[in-house]
C-alpha positions as CSV (number, residue, x, y, z in Angstrom):
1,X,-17.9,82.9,-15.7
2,X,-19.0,80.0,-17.7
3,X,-16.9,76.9,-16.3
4,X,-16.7,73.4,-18.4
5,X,-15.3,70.1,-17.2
6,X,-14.0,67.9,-20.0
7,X,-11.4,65.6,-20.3
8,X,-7.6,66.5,-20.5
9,X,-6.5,66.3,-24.0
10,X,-3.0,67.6,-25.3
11,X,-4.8,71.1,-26.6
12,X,-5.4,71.7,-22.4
13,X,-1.0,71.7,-22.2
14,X,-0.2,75.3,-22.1
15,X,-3.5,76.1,-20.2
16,X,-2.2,73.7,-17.6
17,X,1.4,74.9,-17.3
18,X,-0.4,78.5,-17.2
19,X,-2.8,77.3,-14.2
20,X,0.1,75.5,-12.4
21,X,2.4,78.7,-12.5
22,X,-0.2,80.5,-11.0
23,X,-1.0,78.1,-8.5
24,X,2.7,78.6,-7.7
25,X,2.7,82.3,-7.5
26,X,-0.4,82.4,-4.9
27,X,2.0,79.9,-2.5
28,X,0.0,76.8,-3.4
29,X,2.2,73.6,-3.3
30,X,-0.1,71.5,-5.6
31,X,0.8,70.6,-8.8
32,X,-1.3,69.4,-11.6
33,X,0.4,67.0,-14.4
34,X,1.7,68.6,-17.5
35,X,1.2,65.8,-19.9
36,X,-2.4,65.3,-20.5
37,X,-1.4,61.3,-21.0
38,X,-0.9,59.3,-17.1
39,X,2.2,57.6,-17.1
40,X,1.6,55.1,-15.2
41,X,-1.8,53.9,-15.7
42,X,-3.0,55.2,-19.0
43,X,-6.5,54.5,-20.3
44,X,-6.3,51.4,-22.8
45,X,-8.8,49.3,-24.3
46,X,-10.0,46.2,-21.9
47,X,-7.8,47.4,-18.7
48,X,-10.1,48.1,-15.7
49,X,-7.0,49.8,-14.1
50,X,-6.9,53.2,-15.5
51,X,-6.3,56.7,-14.4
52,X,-8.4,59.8,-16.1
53,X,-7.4,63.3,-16.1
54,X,-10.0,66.3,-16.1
55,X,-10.1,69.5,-16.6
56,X,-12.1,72.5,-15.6
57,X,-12.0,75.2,-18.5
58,X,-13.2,78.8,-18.1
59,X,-14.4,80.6,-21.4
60,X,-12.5,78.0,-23.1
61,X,-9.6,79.8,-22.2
62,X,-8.0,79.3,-19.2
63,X,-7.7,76.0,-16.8
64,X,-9.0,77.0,-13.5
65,X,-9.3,73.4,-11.7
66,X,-8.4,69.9,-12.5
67,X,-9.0,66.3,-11.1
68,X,-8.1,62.7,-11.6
69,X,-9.7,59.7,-11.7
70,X,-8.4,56.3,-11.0
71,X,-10.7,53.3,-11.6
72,X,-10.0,50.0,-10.2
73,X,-11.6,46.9,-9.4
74,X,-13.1,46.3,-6.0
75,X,-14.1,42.5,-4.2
76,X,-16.7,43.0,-2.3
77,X,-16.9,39.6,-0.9
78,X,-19.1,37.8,-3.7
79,X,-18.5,40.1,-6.2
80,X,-16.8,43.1,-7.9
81,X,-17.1,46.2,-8.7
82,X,-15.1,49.1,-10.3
83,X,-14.4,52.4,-7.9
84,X,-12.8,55.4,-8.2
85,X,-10.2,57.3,-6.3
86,X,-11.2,61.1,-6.8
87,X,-7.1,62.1,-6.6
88,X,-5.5,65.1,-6.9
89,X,-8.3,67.5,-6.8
90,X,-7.1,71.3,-7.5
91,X,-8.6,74.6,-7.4
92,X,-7.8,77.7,-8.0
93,X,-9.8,78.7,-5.2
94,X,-6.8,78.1,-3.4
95,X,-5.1,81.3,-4.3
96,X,-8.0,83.1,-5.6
97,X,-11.1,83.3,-3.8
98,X,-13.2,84.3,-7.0
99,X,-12.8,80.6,-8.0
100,X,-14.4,79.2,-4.6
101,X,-17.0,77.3,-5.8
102,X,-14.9,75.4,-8.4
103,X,-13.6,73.1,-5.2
104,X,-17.4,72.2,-5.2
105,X,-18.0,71.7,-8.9
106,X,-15.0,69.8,-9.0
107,X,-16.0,67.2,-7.0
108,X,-19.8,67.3,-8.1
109,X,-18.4,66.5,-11.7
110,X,-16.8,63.1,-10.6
111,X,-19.9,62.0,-9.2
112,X,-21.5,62.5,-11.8
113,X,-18.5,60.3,-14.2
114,X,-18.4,57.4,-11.3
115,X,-21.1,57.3,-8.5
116,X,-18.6,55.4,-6.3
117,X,-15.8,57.3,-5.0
118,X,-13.4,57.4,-2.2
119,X,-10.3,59.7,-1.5
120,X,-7.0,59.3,0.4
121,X,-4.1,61.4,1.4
122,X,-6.2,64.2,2.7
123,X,-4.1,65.2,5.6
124,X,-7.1,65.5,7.9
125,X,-9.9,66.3,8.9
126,X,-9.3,70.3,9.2
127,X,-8.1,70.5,5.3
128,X,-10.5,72.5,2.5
129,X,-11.3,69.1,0.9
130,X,-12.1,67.3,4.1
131,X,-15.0,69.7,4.8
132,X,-15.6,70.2,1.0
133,X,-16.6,66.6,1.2
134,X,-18.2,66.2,4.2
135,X,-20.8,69.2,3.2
136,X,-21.4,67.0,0.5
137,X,-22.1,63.8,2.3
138,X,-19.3,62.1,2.6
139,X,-18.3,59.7,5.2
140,X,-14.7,60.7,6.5
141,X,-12.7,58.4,8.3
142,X,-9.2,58.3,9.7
143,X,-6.5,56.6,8.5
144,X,-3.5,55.7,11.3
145,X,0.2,56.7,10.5
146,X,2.7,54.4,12.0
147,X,6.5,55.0,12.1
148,X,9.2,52.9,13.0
149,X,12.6,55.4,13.9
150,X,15.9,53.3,12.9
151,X,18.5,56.2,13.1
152,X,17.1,58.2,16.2
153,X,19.5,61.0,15.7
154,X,19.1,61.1,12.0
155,X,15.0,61.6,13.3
156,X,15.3,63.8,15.5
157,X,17.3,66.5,13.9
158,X,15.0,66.1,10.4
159,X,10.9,65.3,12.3
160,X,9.2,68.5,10.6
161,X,6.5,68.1,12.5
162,X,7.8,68.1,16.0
163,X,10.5,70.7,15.1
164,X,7.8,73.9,15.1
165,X,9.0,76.2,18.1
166,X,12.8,77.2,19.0
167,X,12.3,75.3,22.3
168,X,11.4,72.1,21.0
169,X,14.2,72.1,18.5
170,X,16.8,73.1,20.7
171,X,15.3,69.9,23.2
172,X,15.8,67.8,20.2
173,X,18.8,68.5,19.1
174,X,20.1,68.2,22.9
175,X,18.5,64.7,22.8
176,X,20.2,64.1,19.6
177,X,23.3,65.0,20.9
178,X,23.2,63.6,24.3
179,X,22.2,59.9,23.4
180,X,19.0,60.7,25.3
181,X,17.1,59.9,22.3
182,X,18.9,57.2,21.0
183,X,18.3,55.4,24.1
184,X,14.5,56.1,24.7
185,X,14.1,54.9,21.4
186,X,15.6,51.9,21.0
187,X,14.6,50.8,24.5
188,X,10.9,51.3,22.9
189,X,12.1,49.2,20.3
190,X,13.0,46.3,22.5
191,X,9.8,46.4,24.7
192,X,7.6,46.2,21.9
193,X,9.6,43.2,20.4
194,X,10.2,41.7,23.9
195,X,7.0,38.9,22.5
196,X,9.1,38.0,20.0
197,X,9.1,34.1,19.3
198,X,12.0,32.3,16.9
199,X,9.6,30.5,14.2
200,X,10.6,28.1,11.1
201,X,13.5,30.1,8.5
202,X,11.8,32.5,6.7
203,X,12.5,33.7,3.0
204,X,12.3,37.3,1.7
205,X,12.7,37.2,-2.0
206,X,13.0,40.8,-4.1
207,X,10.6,39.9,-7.2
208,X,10.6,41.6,-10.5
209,X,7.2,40.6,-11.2
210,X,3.6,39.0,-9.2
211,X,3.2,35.7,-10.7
212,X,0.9,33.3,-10.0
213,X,1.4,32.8,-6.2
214,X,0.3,36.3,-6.0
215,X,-2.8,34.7,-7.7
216,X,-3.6,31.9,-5.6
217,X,-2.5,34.3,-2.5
218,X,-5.3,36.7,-3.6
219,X,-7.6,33.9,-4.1
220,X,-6.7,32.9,-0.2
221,X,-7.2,36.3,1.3
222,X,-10.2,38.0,-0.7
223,X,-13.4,36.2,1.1
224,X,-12.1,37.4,3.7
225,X,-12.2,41.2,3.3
226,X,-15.8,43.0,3.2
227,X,-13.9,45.0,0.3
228,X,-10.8,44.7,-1.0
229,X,-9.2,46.3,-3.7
230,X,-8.5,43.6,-6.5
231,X,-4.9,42.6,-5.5
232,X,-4.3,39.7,-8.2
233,X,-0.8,39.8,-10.6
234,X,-2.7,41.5,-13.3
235,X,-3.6,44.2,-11.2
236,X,-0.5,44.7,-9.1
237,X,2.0,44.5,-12.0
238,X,-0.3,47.6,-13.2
239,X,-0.1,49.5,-9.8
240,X,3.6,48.6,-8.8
241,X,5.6,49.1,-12.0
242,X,9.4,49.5,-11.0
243,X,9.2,51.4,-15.0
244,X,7.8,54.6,-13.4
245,X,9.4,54.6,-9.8
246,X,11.3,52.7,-7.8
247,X,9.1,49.9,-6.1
248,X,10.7,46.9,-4.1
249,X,8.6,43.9,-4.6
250,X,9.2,41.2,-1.6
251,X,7.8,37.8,-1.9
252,X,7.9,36.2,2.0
253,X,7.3,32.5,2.4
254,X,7.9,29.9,4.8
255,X,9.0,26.6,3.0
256,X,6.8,25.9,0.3
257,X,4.4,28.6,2.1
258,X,3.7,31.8,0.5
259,X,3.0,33.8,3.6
260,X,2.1,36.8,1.7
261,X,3.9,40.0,-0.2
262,X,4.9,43.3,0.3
263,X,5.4,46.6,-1.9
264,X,7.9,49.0,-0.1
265,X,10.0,52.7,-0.8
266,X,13.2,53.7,-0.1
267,X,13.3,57.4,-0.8
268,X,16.1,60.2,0.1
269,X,14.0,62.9,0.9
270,X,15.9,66.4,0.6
271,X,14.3,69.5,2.4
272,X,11.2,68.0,3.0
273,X,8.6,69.9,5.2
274,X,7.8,66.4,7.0
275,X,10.9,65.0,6.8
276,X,13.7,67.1,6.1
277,X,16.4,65.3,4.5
278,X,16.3,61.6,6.5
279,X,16.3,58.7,4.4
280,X,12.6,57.2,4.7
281,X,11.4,53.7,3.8
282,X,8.0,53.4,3.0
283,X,5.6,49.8,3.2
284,X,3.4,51.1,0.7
285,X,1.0,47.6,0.4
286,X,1.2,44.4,1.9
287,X,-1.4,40.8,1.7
288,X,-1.5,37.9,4.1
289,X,-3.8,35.8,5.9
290,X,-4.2,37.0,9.1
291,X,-2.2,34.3,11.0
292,X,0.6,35.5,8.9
293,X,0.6,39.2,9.2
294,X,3.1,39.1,11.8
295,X,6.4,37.6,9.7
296,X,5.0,39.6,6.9
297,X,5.3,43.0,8.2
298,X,8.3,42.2,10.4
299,X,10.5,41.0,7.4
300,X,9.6,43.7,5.3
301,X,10.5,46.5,8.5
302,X,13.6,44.4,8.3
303,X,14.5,44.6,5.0
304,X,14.1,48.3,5.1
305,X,16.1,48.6,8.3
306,X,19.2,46.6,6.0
307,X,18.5,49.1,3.6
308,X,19.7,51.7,5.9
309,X,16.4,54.1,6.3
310,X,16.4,56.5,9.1
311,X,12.6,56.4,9.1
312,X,9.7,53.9,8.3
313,X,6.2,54.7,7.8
314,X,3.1,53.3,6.6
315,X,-0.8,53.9,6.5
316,X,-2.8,51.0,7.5
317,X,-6.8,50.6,8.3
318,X,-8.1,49.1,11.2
319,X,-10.5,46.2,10.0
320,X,-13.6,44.8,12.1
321,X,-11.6,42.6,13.7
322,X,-8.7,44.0,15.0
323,X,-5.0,42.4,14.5
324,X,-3.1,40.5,16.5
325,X,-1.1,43.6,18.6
326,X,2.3,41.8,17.7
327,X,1.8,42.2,14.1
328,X,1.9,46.1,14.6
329,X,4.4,46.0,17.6
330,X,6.5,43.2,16.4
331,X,7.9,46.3,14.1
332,X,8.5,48.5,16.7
333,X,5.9,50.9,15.1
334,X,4.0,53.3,17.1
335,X,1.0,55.3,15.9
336,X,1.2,58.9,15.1
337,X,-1.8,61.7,14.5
């Protein structure tokens, strides 16, 4: 089979809806997008926030894997330099082992367009990709969960992923019943706030848009990451457009202080595999100086908690140095695998 990669143009449509209904057939759950254009971060002259989309063609006839790319600037201390997230990598090796090796050539094709990538959202370490990638000489690295419960009941009759055997739902539901679990949790709750110190009022503003604070923020924070992903207003208007879904901006400050920002979600999930049908709040990106990552990621738990979530969760890297423990626990958050 003669296999090309090219870029996604609007003549790839049908091949793409064909390739995706397949994929569906086989019991994948991956989609790949229909519209060979990215709605959110299309490619436009001078931008150096863009997403790509490719394509893997067989014969010139049928898609059998696809890709994005999504370039963005990266501080490295003294400098910067553009990176790409290798996203959404599909094969149709998935449902078809005769297209194996297109997993491979996939990912052996972005290399080639943008010798410095990095992935996310693998789901660990055990999936295809993860040891597609390693074989190739990637370094893999693991990326904590945290959740914060706010409606224990609500939790424990939608948690997925603790709700695999008969026994361990019927112990839930009991604890959801009982009060047991409302309890436990919420006395978890109040021993990891028990540090908790009053400080000067704080002031959570929603924000349409990142202004110029968000500028001389960035300008604060960035020499003192190792690498950073460019997080000035330019850039963030780009990533966290409320025009193509539904992000809260929150602009925290103390006084005259701009203690830093925060990009959250609140999503209704319905029959989700993780989450079942729970309402879930999401802190999706956040910036502060480190003395102030503590009222930072406690008003924006807060403001989700108002909100009325059942669940909150967020990703967040450990950096070299460690960060204060309250500025995790002061949440109530507790890691997850």
């Amino acid at each position: 089979m003669a296999i090309e990669i090219i870029p996604y143009t609007e003549q790839h449509t049908e091949l793409v809806k064909a390739f995706n209904q397949r994929l569906k057939t086989g019991g994948a759950t991956y989609q790949f997008p229909e519209s060979h254009i990215p709605p959110a971060l299309p490619k436009i002259d001078g931008r150096n926030l863009f997403q790509e989309y490719f394509v893997a063609v067989e014969n010139g006839k049928d898609v059998r894997g696809a890709f994005v790319l999504q370039h963005q600037p990266f501080s490295f201390s003294d400098k910067t330099v553009s990176i790409a997230h290798y996203d959404l990598p599909i094969s149709e090796g998935f449902v078809n082992k005769a297209y194996s090796l297109i997993g491979m050539q996939l990912a052996m094709n972005a290399l080639k367009r943008q010798p410095y990538l990095f992935s996310l959202g693998i789901g660990g370490f055990d999936e295809p990709l993860a040891q597609l990638l390693q074989k190739l000489g990637w370094q893999l690295r693991a990326v904590p969960f945290y959740f914060k419960v706010h409606h224990p009941a609500k939790f424990l009759r939608n948690v997925g992923s603790l709700r695999t055997t008969t026994p361990r739902k019927f112990l839930l539901d009991f604890l959801a019943l009982s009060g047991c679990g409302w309890i436990g949790i919420k006395l978890a709750h109040k021993l990891a706030a028990a540090s908790r110190r009053s400080t000067a009022p704080v002031h959570v503003e929603p924000v349409a848009r990142f202004e110029r604070w968000a500028d001389d923020l960035w300008n604060a924070c960035k020499h003192l990451h190792s690498m950073c992903a460019v997080r000035d207003s330019d850039n963030l208007n780009l990533l966290y457009n409320s025009q193509v879904r539904d992000f809260i901006r929150l602009k925290i400050t103390r006084g005259d202080e701009v203690l830093g920002w925060a990009v959250l979600l609140n999503t209704q999930m319905s029959g989700s595999k993780q989450f079942g049908n729970m309402r879930v709040g999401t802190i999706v990106d956040c910036l502060a100086l480190r003395e102030n990552t503590v009222p930072v990621i406690h008003f924006a738990t807060r403001h989700l908690e108002r909100a009325g979530v059942d669940l909150i969760v967020t990703n967040r890297c450990s950096p070299s140095k460690p960060l204060p423990r309250p500025s995790i626990s002061i949440a109530g958050t507790a890691a997850a695998p």
